[in-house]
C-alpha positions as CSV (number, residue, x, y, z in Angstrom):
1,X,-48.3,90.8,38.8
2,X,-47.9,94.6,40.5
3,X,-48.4,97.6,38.2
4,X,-45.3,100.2,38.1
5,X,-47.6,102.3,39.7
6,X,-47.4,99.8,43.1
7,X,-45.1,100.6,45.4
8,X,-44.7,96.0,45.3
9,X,-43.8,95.9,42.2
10,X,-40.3,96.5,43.3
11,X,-40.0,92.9,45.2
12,X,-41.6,91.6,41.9
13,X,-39.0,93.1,40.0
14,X,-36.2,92.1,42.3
15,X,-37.7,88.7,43.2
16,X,-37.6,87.5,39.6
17,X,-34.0,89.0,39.0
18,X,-32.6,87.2,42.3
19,X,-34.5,83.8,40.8
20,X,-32.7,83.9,37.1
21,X,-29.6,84.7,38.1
22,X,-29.3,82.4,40.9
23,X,-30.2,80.0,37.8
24,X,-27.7,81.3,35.2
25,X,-25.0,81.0,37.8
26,X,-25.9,76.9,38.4
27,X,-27.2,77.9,42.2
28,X,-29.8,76.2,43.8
29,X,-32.2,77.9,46.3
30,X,-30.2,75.3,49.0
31,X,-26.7,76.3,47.8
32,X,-27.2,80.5,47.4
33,X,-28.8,80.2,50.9
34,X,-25.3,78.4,52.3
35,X,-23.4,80.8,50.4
36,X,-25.6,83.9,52.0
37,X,-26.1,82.3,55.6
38,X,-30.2,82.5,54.9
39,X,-32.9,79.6,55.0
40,X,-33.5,77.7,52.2
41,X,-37.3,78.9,53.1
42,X,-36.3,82.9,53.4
43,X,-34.8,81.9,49.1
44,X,-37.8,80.4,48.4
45,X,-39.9,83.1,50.3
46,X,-38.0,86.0,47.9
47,X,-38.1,84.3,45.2
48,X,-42.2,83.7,45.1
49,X,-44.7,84.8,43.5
50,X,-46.5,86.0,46.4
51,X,-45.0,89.5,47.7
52,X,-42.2,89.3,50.3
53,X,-40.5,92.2,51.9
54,X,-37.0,91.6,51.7
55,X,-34.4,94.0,53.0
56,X,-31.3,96.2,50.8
57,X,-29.1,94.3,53.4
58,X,-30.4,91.0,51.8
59,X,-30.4,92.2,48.4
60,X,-26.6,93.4,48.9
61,X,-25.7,89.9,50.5
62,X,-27.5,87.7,47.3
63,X,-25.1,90.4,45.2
64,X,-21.8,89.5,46.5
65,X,-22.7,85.7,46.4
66,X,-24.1,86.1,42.7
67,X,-21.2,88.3,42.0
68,X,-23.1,91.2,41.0
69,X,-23.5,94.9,40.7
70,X,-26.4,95.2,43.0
71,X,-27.8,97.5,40.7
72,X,-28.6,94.9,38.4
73,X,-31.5,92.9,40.2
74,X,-33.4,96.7,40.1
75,X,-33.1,96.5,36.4
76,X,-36.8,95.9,34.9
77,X,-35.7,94.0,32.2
78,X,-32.8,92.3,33.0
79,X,-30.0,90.4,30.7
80,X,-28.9,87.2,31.9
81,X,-25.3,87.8,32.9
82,X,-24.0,84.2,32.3
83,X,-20.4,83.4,33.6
């Protein structure tokens, strides 16, 4: 886990967003990469605990798939937004 302070903490944030509401929305890893033309692996990758860089281009893409303001998975303490 990053401190605020780390410029990573960022990807954790995000990483764990992307991961619950992929969940809240019924998606597997398999199904939200199909939906986002990405690996199964590059999901898995993001959604790790290990850091992973990820781009705003991919961040923007798992948005629009998840149906989200792309704002929210920057929000540090996210509500799940069930549909």
């Amino acid at each position: 886990m990053f401190i605020r302070e780390d410029e990573n903490y960022i990807y954790e944030v995000v990483s764990k967003n992307i991961k619950t509401q992929r969940k809240s929305h019924g998606l597997t890893q398999v199904q939200l990469a199909e939906k986002i033309n990405y690996s199964t692996q590059f999901i898995s990758n993001i959604e790790s605990k290990n850091f992973q860089t990820f781009s705003l281009g991919t961040v923007w893409r798992i948005a629009l798939a998840l149906d989200l303001d792309m704002h929210t998975l920057f929000e540090e303490n996210m509500k799940i937004d069930k549909k």
